[in-house]
C-alpha positions as CSV (number, residue, x, y, z in Angstrom):
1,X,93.8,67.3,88.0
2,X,96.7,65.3,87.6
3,X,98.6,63.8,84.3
4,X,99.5,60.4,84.9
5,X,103.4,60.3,84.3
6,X,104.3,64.1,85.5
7,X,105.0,64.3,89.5
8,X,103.1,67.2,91.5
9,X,105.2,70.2,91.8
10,X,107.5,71.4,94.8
11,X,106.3,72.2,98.0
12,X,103.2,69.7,98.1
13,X,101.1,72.8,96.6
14,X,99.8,70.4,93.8
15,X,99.9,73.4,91.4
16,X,100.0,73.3,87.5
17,X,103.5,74.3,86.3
18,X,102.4,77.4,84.9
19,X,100.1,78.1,88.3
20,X,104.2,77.4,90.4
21,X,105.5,79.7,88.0
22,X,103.1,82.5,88.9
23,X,104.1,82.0,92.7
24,X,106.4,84.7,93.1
25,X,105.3,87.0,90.8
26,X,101.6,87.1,92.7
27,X,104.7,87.7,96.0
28,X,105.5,90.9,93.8
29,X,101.7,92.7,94.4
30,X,102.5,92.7,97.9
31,X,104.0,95.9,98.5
32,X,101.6,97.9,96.1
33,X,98.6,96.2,98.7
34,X,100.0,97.5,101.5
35,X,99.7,101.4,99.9
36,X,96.5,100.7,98.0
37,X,94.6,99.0,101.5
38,X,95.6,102.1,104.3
39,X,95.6,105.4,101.7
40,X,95.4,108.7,102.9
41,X,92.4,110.5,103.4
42,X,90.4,113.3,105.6
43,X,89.6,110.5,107.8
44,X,92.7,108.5,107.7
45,X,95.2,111.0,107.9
46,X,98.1,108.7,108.8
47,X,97.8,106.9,105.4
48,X,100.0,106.7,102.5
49,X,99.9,109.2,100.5
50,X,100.9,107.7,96.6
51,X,102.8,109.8,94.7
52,X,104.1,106.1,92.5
53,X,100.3,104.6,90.9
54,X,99.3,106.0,87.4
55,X,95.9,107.5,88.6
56,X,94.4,110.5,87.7
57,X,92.2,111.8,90.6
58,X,91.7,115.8,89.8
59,X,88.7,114.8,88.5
60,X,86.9,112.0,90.7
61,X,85.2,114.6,93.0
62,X,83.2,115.5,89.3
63,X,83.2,112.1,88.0
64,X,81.3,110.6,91.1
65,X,78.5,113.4,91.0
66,X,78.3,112.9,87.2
67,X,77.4,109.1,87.1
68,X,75.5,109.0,90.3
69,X,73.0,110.8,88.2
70,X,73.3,107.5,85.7
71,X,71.0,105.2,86.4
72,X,71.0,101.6,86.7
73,X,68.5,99.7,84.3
74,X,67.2,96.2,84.8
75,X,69.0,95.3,81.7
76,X,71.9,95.8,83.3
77,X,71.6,93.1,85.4
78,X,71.6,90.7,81.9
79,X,74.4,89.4,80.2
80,X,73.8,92.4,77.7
81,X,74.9,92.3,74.4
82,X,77.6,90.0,74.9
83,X,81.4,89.8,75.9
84,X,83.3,92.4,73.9
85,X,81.3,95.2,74.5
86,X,77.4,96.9,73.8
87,X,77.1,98.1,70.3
88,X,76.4,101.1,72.1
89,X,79.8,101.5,73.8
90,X,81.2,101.0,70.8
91,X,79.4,102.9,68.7
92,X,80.2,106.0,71.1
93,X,84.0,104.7,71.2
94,X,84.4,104.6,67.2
95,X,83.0,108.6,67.8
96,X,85.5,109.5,69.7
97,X,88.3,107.9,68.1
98,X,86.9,109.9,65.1
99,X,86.7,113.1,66.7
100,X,90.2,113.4,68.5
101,X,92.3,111.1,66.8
102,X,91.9,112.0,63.4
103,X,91.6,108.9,61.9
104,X,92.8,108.0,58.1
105,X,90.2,105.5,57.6
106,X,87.0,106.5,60.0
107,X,87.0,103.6,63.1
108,X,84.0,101.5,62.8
109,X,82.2,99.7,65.5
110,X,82.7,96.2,64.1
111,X,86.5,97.2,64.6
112,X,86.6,96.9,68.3
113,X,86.7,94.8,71.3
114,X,85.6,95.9,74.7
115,X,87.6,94.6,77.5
116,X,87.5,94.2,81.6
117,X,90.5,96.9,81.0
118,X,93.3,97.7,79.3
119,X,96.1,94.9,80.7
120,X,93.0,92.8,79.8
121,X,93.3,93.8,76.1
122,X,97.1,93.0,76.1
123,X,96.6,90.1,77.3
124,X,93.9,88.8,74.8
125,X,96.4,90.2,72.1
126,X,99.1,88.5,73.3
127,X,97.3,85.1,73.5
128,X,96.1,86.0,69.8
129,X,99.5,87.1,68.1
130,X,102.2,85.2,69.9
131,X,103.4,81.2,71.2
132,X,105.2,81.0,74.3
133,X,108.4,81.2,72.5
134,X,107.9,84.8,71.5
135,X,108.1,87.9,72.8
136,X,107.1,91.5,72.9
137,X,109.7,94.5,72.1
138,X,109.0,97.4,74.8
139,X,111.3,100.5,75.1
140,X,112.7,100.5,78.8
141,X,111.7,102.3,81.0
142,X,108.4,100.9,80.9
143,X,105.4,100.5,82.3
144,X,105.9,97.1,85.4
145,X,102.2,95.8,84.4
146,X,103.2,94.4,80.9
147,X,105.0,92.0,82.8
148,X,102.2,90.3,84.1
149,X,99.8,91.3,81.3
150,X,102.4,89.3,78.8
151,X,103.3,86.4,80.6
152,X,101.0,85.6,83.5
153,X,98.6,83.7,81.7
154,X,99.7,83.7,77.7
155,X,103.6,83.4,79.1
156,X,104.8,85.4,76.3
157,X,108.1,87.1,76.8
158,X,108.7,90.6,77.5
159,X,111.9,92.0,75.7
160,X,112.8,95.2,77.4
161,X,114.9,97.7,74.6
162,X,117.5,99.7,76.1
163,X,117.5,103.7,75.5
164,X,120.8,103.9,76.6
165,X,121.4,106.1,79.9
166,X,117.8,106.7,81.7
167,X,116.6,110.3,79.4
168,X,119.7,110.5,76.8
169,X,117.3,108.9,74.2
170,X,113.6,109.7,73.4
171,X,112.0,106.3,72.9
172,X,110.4,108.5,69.7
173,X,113.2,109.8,68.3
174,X,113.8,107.6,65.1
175,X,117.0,106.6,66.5
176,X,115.3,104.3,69.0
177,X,114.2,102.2,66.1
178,X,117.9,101.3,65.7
179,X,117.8,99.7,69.2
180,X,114.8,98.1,68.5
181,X,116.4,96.7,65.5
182,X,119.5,95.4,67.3
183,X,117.3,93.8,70.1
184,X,115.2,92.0,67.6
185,X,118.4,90.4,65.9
186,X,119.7,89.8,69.2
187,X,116.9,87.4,70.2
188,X,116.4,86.0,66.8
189,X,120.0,85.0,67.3
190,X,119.1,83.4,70.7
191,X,116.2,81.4,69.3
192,X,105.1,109.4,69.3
193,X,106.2,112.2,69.8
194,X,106.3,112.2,65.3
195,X,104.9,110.9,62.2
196,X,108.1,110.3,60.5
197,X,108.8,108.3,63.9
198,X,106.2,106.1,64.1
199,X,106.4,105.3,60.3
200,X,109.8,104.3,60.8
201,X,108.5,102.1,63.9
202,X,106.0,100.3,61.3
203,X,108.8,99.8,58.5
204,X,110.7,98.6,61.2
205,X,107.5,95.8,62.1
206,X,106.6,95.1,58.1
207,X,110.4,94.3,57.8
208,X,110.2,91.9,60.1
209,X,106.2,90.4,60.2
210,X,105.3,91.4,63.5
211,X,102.6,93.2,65.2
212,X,102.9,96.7,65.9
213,X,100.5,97.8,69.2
214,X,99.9,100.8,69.7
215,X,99.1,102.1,73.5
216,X,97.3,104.5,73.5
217,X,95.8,105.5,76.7
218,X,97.4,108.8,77.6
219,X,96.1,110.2,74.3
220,X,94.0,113.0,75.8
221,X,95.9,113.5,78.7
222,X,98.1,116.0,76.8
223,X,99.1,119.3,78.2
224,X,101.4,122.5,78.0
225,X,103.1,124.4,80.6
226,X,105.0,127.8,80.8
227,X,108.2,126.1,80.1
228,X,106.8,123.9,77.8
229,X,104.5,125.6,75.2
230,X,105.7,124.5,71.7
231,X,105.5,120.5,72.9
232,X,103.9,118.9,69.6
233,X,100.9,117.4,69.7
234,X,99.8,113.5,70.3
235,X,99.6,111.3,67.3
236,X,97.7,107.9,66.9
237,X,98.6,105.4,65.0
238,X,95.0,105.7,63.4
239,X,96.1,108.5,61.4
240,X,98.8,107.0,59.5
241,X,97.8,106.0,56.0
242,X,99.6,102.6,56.0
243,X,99.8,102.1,52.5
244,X,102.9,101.3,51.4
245,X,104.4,101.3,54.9
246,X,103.1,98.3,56.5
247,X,100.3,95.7,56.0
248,X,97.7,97.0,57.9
249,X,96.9,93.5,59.7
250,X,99.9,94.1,61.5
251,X,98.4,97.2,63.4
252,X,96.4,97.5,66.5
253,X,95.8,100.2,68.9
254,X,94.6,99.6,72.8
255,X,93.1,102.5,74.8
256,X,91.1,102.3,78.0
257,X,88.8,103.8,80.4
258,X,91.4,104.2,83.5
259,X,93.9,106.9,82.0
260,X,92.0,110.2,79.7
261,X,88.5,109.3,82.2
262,X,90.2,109.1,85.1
263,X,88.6,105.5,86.0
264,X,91.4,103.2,86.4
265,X,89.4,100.8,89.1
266,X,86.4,100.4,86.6
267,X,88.5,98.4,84.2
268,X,87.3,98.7,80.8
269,X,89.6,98.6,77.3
270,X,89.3,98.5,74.3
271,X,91.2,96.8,71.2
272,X,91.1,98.6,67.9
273,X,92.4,96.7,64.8
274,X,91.1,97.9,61.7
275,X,91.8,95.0,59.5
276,X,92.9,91.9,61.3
277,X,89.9,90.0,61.3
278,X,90.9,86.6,61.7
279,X,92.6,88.3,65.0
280,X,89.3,89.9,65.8
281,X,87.4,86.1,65.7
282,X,90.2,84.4,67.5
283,X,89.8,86.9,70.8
284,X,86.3,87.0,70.4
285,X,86.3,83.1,71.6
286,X,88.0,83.6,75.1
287,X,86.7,87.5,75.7
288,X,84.3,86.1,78.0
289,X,87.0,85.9,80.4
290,X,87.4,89.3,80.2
291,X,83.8,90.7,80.0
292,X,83.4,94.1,81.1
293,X,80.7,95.0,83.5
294,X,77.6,96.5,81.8
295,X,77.2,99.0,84.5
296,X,80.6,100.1,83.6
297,X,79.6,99.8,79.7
298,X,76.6,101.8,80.4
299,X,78.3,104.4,82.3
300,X,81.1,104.7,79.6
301,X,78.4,105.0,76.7
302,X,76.3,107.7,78.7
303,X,79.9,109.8,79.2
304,X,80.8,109.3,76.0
305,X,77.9,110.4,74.5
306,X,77.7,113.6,76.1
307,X,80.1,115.4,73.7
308,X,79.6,118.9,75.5
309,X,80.7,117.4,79.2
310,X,83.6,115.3,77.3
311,X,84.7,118.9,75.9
312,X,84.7,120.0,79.2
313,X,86.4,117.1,80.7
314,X,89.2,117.1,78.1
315,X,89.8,120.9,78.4
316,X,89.9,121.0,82.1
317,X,91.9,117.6,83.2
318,X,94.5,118.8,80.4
319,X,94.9,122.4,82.2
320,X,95.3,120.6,86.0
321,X,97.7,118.3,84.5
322,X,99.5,121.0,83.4
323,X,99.5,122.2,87.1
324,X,100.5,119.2,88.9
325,X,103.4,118.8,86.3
326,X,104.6,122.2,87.3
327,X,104.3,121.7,90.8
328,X,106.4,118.8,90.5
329,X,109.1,119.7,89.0
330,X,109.4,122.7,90.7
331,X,109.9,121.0,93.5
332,X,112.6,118.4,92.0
333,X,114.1,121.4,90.5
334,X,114.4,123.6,94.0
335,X,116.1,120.4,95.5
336,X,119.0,119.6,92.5
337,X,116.9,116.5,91.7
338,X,117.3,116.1,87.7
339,X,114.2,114.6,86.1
340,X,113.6,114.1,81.8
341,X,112.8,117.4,80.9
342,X,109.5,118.0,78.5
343,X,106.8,116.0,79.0
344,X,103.4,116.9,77.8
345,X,101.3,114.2,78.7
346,X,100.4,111.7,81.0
347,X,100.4,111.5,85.0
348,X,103.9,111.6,86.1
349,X,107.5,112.4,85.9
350,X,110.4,109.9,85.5
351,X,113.1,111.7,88.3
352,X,117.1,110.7,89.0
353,X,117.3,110.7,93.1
354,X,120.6,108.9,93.0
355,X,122.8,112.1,93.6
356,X,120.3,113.1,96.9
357,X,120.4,109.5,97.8
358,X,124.5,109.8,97.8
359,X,124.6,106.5,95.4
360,X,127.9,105.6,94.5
361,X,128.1,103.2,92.2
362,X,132.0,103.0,92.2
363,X,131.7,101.9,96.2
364,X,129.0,99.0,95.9
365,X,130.7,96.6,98.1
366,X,129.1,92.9,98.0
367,X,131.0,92.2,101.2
368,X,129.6,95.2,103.1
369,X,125.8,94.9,101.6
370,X,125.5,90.8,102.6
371,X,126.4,92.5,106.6
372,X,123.5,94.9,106.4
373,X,120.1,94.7,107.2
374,X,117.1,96.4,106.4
375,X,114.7,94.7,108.7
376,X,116.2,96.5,111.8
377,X,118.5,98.9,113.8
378,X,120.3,101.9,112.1
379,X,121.9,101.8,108.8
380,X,124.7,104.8,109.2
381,X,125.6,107.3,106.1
382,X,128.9,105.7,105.9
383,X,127.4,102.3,105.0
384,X,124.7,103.7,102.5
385,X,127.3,105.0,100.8
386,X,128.7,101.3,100.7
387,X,125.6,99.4,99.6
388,X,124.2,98.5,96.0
389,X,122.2,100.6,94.1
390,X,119.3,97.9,94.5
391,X,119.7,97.8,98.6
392,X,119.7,101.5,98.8
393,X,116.3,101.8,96.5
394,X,114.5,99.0,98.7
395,X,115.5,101.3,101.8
396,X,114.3,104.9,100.6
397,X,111.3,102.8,99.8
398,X,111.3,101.5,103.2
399,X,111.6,104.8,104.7
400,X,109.0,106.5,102.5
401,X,106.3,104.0,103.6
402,X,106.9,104.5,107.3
403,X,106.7,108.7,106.5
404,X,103.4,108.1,104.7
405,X,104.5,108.5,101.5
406,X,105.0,106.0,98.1
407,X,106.6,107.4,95.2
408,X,107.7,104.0,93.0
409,X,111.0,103.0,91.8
410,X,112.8,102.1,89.1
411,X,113.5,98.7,89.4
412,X,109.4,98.1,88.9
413,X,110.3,99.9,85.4
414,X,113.2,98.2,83.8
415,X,115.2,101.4,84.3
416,X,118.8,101.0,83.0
417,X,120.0,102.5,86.6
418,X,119.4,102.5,90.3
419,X,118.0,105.9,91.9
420,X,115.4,106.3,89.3
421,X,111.6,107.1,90.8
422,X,108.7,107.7,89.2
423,X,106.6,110.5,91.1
424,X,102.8,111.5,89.9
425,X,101.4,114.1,90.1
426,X,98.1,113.9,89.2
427,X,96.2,114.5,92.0
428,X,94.6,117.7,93.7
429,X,97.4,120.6,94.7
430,X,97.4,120.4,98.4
431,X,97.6,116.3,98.7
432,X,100.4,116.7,96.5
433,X,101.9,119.1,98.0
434,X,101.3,117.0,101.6
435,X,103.1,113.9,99.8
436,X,106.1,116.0,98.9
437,X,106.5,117.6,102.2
438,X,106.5,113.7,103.2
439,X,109.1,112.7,101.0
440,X,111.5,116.0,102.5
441,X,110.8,114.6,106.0
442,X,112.6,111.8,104.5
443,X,115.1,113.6,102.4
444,X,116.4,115.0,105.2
445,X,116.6,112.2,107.8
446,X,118.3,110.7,105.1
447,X,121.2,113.4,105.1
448,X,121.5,113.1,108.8
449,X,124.1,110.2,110.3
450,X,121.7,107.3,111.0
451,X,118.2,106.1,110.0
452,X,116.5,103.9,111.1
């Protein structure tokens, strides 16, 4: 439809101005495509292996067997209880956040919305909490979907916070909230790992008025290694008492079905705010955009409800992360690759390949990168060393996907420096270990004269 004194956008696509916007960042999913449409298995052997998405698969194998004993029920094939989630789902949700997140006031069920999954939930908080003039404060690096969760539809900004050089800061040490301070005066001027942290994060938002969101979604996928036994343990926002802290309208917590169940493609989330109601009401009207299935509501509930499996699951996925992140980094560590030391939780380690990819960051030549291609032919050691940190990322990529292998890099992650990949290891020992040896075919190509 068109207004009668605006003019149809460029390119005869007769788009909205928001829909033109949204052009080239839809250009951005192309490459992620490509790896999730030819991925490796038994059968496909030649496919990608990816060592870059957040997924958790050490437990699908399980997880299939377990809800193909779930059955589906005609009811299922309803509407159901509506679009923000069966009182059942929630019922067995408000359980679990009362179980293993020890909770200062117990979570309710009239406290939560359900969600077609987690960038789903940011999205319906960021059409709820902010106008297209605001923006959301997110400690870089971070993770590339908030991009499109903020501003595809409710085009609310994202401000990235710098940490300073990429693992010199802990974004939960409390001097982060110094930076966060400095980067909300900065764009005022322009128009968990610990308690005392976080509580210093929510003086930091009461100051100010704004929303504090708490994600969540890695809570249970906590873990210890032998080099890393005294890590402390995870912390939700829920157990704060907020009382003379922050007002407790301000806080809201989004978890999610994809990360601690290891079901990222049945996208359900949940939003968890205890006492902004008027919030609550407000993304009630459009959550029928974002309905989640009731197949995947009934599945959750029946999981959920079986406390002695969810034991099980917990226990178990937390020891083979454990595994996977000392595979990894024994293999980063064996080849001089420096990585942030100390993790304990979630799917994958954030690694510093510039010094194996010889960057030089004193060399970048403008001249020299506008004469080289990466489409075709042979780019030769002495030029690599020549080209800009974002060139010489786009071709270790490029060479990665033609071994088999994806690990992602930094520029999807607002990382403060080139030669920064994110490698994830959650996965079963021997694919892992089949995408590593990928990535040294590549390693050591790249050492040679010439690639092509």
């Amino acid at each position: 439809m068109l207004s009668a004194n605006e003019p149809t956008t460029a390119a005869g696509s007769n788009l909205s101005i928001r829909g033109e916007a949204n052009v080239e960042a839809g250009e951005k999913w192309e490459n992620l495509v490509e790896v999730l449409g030819n991925v490796y298995t038994a059968s496909n052997p030649n496919g990608i292996i990816s060592l870059g998405v957040a997924e958790n698969s050490l437990f699908h194998t399980e997880l299939a067997e377990y809800f193909t004993k779930v059955p589906i029920q005609p009811a299922h094939f309803t509407y159901g209880s509506g679009p923000w989630g069966s009182p059942a789902l929630r019922s067995a949700l408000a359980n679990l956040f009362n179980d293993h997140f020890k909770p200062f006031r117990s979570v309710e069920p009239t406290q939560m919305i359900v969600a077609s999954g987690v960038s789903a939930v940011v999205d319906l908080v960021a059409f709820a909490t902010a106008d297209l003039s605001d923006g959301f404060l997110i400690g870089r690096p971070l993770y590339t979907g908030f991009l499109a969760d903020l501003n595809a539809r409710s085009k609310v900004m994202l401000l990235p916070v710098s940490c300073g050089d990429e693992g010199a800061m802990d974004p939960m040490d409390e001097e982060m909230v110094e930076c966060f301070e400095k980067e909300f005066e900065r764009q005022k001027e322009k128009g968990v790992k610990s308690v005392s942290t976080i509580k210093a994060y929510l003086r930091f938002c009461q100051k100010h008025q704004i929303h504090f969101i708490s994600d969540e979604v890695y809570a249970l996928s906590t873990f210890s290694t032998p080099t890393n036994t005294t890590s402390q343990p995870f912390v939700s926002v829920l157990s704060i008492d907020l009382r003379d802290l922050i007002d407790s309208r301000l806080v809201h917590l989004v978890y999610g079905m994809s990360k601690d169940f290891s079901s990222n493609g049945f996208r359900a989330g949940v939003l968890v705010s205890q006492s902004n109601f008027d919030m609550m009401r407000s993304i009630k009207s459009v959550a029928v955009f974002n309905w989640c299935s009731s197949i995947v509501d009934n599945l959750w509930t029946t999981l959920l409800n079986d406390k002695p499996f969810v034991q099980y699951y917990i226990s178990e996925n937390q020891k083979r992360l454990g595994e996977g992140y000392a595979q990894v980094t024994s293999w980063l560590a064996q080849r001089g690759i420096e990585y942030v030391r100390g993790g304990n939780s979630g799917f994958f380690v954030w690694a510093d390949f510039s010094r194996v990819l010889g960057m030089n960051t004193q060399a970048d030549s403008e001249d020299m990168m506008e004469n080289l291609s990466l489409e075709n032919g042979e780019v030769s050691q002495m030029a690599r060393s020549t080209m800009k940190g974002n060139k010489l990322d786009a071709l270790f990529q490029k060479q990665l996907i033609r071994e088999g292998v994806y690990i992602a890099s930094g520029n999807s992650f607002f990382a403060e420096r080139n030669g920064w990949y994110r490698v994830t290891f959650s996965m079963p020992s021997n694919l892992l270990e089949i995408g590593l040896q990928r990535v040294d075919l590549v390693l050591k190509a790249w050492k040679g004269d010439s690639i092509t």
